[in-house]
C-alpha positions as CSV (number, residue, x, y, z in Angstrom):
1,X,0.0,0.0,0.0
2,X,1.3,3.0,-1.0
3,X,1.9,5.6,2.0
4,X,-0.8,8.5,2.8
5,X,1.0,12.1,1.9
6,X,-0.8,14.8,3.8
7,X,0.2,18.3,2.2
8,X,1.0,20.5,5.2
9,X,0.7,24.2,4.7
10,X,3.9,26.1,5.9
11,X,2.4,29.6,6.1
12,X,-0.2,27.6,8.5
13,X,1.5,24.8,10.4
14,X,4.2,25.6,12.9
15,X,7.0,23.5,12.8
16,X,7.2,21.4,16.4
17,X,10.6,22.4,17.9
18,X,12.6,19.8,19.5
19,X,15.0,20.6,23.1
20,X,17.6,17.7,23.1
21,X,21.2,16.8,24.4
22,X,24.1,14.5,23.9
23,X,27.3,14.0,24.5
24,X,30.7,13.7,22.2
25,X,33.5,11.7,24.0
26,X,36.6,10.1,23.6
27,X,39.0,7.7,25.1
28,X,38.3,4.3,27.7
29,X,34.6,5.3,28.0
30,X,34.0,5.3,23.7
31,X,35.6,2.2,24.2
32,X,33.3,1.0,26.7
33,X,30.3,2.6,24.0
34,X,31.6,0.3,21.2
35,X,32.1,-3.0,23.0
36,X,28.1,-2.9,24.2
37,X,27.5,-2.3,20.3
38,X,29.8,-4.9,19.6
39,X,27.9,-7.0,22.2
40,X,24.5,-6.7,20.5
41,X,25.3,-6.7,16.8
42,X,27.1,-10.5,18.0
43,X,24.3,-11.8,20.1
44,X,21.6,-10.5,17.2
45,X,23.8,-11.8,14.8
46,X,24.2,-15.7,16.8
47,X,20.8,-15.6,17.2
48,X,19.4,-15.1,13.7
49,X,21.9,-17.7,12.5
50,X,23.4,-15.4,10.4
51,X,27.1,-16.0,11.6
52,X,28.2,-16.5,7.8
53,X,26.1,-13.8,6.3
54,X,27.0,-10.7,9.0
55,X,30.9,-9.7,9.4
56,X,31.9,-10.2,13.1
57,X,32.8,-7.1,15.0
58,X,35.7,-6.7,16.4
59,X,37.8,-4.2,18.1
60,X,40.1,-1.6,17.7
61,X,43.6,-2.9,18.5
62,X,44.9,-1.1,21.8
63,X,48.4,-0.6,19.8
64,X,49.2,3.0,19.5
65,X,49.2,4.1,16.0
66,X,51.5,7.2,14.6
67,X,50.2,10.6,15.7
68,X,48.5,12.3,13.2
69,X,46.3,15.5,12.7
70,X,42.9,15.1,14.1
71,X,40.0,16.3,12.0
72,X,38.1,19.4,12.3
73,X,35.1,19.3,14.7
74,X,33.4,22.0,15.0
75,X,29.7,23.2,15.3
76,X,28.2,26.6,13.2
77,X,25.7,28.6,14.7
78,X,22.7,30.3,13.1
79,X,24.7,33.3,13.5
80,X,27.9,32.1,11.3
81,X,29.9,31.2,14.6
82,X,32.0,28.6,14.7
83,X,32.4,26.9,17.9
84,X,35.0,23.7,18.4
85,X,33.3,20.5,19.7
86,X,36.1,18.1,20.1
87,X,39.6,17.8,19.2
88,X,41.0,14.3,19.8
89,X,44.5,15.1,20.5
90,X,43.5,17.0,23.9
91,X,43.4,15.2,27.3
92,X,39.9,16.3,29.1
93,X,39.3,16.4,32.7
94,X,35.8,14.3,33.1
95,X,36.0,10.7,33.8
96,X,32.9,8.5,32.4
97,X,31.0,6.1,33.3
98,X,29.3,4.1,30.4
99,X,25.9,3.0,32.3
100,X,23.5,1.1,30.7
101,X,19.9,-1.1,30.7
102,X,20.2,-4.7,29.0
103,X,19.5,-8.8,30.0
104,X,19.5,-11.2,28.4
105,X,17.1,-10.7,25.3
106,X,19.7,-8.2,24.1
107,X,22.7,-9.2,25.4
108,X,22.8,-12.8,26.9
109,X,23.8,-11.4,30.1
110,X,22.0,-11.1,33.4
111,X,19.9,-8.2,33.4
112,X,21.8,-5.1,34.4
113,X,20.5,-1.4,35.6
114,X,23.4,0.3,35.9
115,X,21.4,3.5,35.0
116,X,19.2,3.1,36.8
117,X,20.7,2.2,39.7
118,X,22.5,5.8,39.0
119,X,20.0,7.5,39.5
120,X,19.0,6.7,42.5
121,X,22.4,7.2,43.7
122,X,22.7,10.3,42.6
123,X,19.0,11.8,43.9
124,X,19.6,9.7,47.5
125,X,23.0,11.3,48.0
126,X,21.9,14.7,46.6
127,X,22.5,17.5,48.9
128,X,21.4,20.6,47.2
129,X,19.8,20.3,44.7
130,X,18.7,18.1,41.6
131,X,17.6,19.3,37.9
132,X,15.8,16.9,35.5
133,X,15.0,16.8,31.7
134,X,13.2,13.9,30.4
135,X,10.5,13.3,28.0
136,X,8.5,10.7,30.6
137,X,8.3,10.8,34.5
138,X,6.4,7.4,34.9
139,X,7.8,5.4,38.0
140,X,6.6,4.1,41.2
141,X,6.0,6.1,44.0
142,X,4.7,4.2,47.3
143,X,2.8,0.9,47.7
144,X,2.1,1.0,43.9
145,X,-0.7,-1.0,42.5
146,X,-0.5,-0.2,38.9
147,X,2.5,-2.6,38.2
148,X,5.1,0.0,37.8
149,X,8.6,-1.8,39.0
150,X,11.4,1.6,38.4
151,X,12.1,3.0,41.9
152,X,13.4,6.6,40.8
153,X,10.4,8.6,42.1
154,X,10.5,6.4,45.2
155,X,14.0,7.6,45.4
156,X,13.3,11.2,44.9
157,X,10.1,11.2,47.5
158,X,12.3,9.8,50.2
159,X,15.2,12.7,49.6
160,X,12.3,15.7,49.4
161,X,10.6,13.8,52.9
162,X,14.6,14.1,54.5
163,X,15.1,17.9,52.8
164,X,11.2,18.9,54.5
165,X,11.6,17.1,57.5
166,X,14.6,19.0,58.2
167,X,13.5,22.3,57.1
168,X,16.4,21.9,54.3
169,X,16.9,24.3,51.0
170,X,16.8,21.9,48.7
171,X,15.4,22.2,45.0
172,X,14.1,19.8,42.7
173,X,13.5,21.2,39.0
174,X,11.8,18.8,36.6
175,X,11.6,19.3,32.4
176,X,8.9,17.5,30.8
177,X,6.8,18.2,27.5
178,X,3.5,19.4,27.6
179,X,2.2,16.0,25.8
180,X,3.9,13.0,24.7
181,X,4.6,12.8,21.3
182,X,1.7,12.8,18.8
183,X,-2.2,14.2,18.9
184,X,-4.1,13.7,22.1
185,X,-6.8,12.1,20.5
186,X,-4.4,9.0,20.1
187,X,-5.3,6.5,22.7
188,X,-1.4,6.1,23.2
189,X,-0.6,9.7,24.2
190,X,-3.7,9.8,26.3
191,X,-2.4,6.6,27.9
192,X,1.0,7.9,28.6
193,X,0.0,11.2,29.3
194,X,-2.4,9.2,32.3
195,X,0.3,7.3,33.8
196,X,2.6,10.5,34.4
197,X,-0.1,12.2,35.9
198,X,-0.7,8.9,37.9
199,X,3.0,9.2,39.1
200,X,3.2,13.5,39.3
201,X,0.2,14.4,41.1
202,X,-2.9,12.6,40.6
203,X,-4.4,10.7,43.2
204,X,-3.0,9.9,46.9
205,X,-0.5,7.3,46.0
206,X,1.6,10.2,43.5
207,X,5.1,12.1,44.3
208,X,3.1,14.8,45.3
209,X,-0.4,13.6,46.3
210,X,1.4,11.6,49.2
211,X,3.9,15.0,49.9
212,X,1.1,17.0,50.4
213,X,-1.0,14.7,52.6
214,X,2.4,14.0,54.7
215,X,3.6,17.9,55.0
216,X,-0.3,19.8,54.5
217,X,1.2,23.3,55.7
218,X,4.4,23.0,53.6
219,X,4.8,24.9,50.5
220,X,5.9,22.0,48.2
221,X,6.6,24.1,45.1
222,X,9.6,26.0,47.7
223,X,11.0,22.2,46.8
224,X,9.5,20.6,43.7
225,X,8.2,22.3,40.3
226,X,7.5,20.7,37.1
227,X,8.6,22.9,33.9
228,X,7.6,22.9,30.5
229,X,8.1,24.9,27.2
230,X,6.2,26.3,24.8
231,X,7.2,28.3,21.3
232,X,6.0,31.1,19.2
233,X,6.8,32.6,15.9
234,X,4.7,35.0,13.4
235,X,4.0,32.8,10.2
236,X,2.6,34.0,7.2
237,X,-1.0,33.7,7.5
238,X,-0.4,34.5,11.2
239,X,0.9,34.1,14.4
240,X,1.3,30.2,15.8
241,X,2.5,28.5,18.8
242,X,3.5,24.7,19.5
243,X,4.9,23.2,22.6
244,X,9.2,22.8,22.2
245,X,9.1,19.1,22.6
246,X,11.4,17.6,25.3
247,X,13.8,14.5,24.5
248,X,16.1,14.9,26.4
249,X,17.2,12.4,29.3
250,X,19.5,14.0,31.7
251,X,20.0,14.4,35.1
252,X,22.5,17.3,36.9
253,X,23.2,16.7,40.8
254,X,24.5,19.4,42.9
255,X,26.2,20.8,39.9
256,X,28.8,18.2,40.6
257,X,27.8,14.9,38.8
258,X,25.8,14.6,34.7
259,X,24.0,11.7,33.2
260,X,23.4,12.4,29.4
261,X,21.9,9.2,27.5
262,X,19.4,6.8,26.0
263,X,17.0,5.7,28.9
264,X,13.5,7.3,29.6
265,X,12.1,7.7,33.7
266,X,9.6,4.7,33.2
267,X,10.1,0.7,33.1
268,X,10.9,0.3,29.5
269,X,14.2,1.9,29.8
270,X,15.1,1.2,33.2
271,X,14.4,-2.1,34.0
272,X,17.1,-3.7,31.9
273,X,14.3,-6.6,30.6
274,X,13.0,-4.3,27.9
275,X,14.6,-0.8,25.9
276,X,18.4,-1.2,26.2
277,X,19.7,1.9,26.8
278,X,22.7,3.7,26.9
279,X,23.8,6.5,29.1
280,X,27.1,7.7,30.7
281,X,28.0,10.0,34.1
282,X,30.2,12.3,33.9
283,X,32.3,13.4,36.9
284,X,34.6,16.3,36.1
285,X,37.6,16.3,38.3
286,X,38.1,19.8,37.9
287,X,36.5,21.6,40.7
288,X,35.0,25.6,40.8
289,X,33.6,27.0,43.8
290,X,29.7,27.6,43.1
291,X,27.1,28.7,45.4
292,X,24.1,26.8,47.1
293,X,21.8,28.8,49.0
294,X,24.8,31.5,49.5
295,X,27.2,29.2,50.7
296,X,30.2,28.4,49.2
297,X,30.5,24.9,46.9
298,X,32.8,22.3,45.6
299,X,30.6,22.0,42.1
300,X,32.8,20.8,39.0
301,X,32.8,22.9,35.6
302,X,30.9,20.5,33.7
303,X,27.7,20.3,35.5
304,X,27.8,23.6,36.3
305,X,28.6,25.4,33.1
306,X,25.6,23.0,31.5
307,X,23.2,23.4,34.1
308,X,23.2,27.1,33.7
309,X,23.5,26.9,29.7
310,X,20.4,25.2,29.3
311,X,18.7,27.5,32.3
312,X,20.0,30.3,29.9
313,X,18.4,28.5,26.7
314,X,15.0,28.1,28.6
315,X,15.2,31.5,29.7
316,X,15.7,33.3,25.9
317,X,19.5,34.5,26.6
318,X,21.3,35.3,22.5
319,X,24.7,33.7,23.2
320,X,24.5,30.6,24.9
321,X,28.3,30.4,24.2
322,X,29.0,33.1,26.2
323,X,30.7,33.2,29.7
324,X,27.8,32.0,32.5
325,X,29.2,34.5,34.7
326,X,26.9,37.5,33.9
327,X,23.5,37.6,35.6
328,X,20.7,37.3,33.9
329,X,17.1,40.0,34.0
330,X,14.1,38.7,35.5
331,X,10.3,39.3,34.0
332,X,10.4,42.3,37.0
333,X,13.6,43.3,35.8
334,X,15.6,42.8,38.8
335,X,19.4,41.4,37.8
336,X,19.4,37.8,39.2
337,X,22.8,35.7,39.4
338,X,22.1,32.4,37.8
339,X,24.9,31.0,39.8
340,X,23.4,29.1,42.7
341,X,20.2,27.2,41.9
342,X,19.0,27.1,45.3
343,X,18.7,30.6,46.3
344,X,15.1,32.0,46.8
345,X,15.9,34.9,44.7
346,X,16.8,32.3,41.5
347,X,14.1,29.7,42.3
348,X,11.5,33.1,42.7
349,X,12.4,33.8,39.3
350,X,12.7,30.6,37.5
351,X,9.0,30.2,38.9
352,X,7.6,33.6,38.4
353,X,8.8,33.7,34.9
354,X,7.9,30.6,33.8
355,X,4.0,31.7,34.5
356,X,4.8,35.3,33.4
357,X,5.7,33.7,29.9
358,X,2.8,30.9,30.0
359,X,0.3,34.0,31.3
360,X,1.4,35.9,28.5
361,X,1.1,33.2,25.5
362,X,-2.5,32.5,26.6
363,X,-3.4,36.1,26.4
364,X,-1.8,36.7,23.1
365,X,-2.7,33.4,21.9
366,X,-5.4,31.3,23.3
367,X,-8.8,31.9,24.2
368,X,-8.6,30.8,27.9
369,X,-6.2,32.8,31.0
370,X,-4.6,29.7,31.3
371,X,-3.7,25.9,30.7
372,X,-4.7,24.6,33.6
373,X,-7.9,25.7,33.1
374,X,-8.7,23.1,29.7
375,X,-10.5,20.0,31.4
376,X,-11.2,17.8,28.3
377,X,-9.5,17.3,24.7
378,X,-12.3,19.0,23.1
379,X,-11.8,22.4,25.0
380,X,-7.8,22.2,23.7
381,X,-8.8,21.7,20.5
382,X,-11.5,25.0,20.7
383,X,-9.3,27.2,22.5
384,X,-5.6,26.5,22.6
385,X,-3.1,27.6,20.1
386,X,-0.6,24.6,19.8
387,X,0.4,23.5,16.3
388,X,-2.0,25.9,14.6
389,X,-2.7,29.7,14.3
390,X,-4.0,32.0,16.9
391,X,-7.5,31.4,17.9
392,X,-7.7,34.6,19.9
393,X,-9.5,37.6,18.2
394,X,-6.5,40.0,19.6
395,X,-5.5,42.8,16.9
396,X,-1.9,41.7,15.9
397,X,-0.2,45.2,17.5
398,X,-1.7,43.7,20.9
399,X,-0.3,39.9,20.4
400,X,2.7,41.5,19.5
401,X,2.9,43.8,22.3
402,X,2.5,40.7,24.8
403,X,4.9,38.3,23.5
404,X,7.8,40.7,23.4
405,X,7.5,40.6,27.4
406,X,8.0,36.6,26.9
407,X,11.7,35.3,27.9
408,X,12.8,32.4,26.3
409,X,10.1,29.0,26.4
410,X,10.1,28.2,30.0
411,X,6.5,27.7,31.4
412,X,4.9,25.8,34.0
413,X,3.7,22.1,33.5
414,X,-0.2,22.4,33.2
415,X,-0.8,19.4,36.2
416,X,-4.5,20.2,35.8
417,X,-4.3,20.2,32.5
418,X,-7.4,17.9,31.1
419,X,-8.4,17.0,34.3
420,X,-11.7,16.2,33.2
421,X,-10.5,13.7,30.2
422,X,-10.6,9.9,30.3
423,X,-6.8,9.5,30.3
424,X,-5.4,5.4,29.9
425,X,-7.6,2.4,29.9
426,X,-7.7,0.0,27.5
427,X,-6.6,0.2,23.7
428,X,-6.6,-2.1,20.5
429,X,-3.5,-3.2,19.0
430,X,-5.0,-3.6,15.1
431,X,-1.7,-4.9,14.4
432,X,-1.9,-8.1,16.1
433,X,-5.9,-8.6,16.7
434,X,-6.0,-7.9,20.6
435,X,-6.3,-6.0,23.4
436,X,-3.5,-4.7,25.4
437,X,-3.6,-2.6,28.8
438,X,-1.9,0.5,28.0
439,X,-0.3,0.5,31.2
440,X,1.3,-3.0,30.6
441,X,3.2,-1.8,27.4
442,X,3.7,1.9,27.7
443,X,4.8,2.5,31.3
């Protein structure tokens, strides 16, 4: 059957932004990268009974070779820069750790969790504070019934108990999309979208349904808030918005340790039975004194310069290149130093611009004050302005007038956000002729 082509119109359609990261390394650790390749191309290869049709791979001899001229890495801007990447010949100061999910499906090994087991390292050990981008937050939480196995939220709910408990400063910053990938009225994004909510706030036995029943005086968003983004641009016919889709999986600690890789926060990619994933830690031996809270701290260059790049992405700064030093304006204008995460006057402002931007884009754009107030699929579809053109009957001075006061893409993540709609249950695999819980395949 020949495939469906479905004309889009340009001057119409926004394009849907994607936010993503990865890593370029060299030395033991790209070794470590090839070998699990190497690993799975053999088992795959032993398994199909295709030993005589599929070359073996093998590895690179550890013999040193003559020296020669490494080739030009670089990366161009949209503005004509050119900034270097990698050059080969220079000796960094991060040691990796290749991590990864596999058994014995993909491997013929016992199942390993490495990443996993990671992350709950890192988030139990945690002393400051902990920023996450990922495209899915679907774990368990406490006393689970819904057959989730991961433990990462379990993980991060103990650390914010011990960091309220003990009247701690201790911030938690979480990156998510708005949606998962696709339209809501497929059965699989309203399935996924209903077992992040299940895990983020929805219902007692969520990260923060059971925080807010065990602390009810405490402020939890002085320790946990959820983050999104959302894009504008002026087409053609108009102007458009579309949520900046998040794919990234990565987790900073403390501005000290990274994990950049392959593996989603739900039981496909962490359980090591199902996705094999790769991901890798990075632990940069080279130290800079940062602050948490005011106080001075051993962070490491790496994690710090990153964590405060993408912070500067999210929050609309030109040269993300440029030295992290300078401080960066608030929506109230006040100068605020980017530097330490912790601080009330930083967390204040991540917060308060995040819903200055998202308060502005629904004015401008939207026929509703806000997100959180769309209950069903039906009211998203009649009033919000995401992957289409303005549905609000503003004059186009006004819009414009309101979205130069937005910074960057940074909003809040809508947790009321279709409240009201039927979100999992069952679906129909038309593939294979049966039924299949949702929460059994995508979680």
């Amino acid at each position: 059957m020949a495939p469906t082509f479905i004309p889009l119109l340009r001057t119409e359609v926004p394009r849907q932004p994607w936010h993503d990261m990865h890593l370029c390394f060299t030395g033991g650790a790209a070794k470590d990268a090839a070998f699990h390749f190497m690993q799975r191309w053999e088992h795959h290869r032993r398994q199909k009974g295709e030993r005589d049709k599929q070359p073996v791979l093998l590895p690179h001899s550890d013999r040193r070779l003559p020296p020669r001229a490494p080739p030009a890495c670089s990366l161009r801007l949209a503005n004509g820069r050119s900034v270097p990447i990698l050059n080969p010949s220079e000796q960094g100061s991060c040691s990796l750790q290749v991590l990864r999910s596999a058994g014995y499906w993909s491997l013929a090994k016992p199942i390993e969790t490495s990443i996993l087991n990671m992350y709950i390292k890192l988030v139990t050990e945690a002393r400051h504070c902990v920023y996450i981008e990922n495209q899915f937050f679907i774990s368990s939480v406490v006393d689970d019934a819904r057959g989730v196995e991961n433990t990462f939220v379990a993980a991060l709910l103990a650390r914010l108990r011990r960091a309220i408990a003990g009247k701690e400063t201790f911030r938690v910053a979480v990156l998510l999309p708005l949606h998962p990938e696709g339209s809501l009225a497929d059965p699989t994004v309203q399935a996924l979208m209903g077992e992040q909510l299940l895990t983020l706030d929805r219902g007692p036995r969520s990260l923060l349904g059971t925080l807010q029943h065990e602390f009810p005086k405490t402020n939890l968003e002085e320790f946990i808030f959820f983050f999104s983004l959302r894009s504008w641009a002026r087409l053609p016919a108009g102007y458009a918005s579309e949520m900046t889709y998040v794919h990234t999986k990565m987790l900073i600690v403390d501005d000290k340790t990274v994990v950049v890789g392959s593996a989603n926060i739900n039981d496909r990619s962490l359980l090591g039975s199902r996705d094999t994933e790769v991901a890798v830690a990075v632990h940069d031996r080279a130290d800079c004194l940062v602050r948490m809270n005011g106080s001075a701290f051993s962070g490491s260059v790496f994690a710090h310069t990153l964590r405060r790049r993408l912070w500067r992405e999210h929050l609309g700064a030109t040269d993300l290149m440029a030295d992290c030093q300078d401080a960066w304006g608030s929506a109230g204008g006040e100068q605020v130093e980017m530097a330490d995460p912790t601080c009330s006057e930083t967390w204040t402002a991540l917060v308060t611009t995040a819903r200055t931007n998202a308060s502005l884009l629904c004015r401008a754009l939207d026929e509703v004050a806000d997100l959180d107030s769309v209950s069903t699929i039906a009211e998203c579809d009649r009033y919000v302005c995401l992957g289409r053109l303005s549905r609000s009957d503003l004059p186009d001075d006004e819009k414009a007038e309101l979205l130069a006061g937005v910074k960057g893409r940074l909003i809040p993540y809508p947790r009321n956000f279709l409240n009201k709609q039927a979100l999992g249950g069952m679906m129909i695999n038309g593939a294979v002729g049966q039924v299949v819980g949702a929460r059994g395949v995508f979680q």
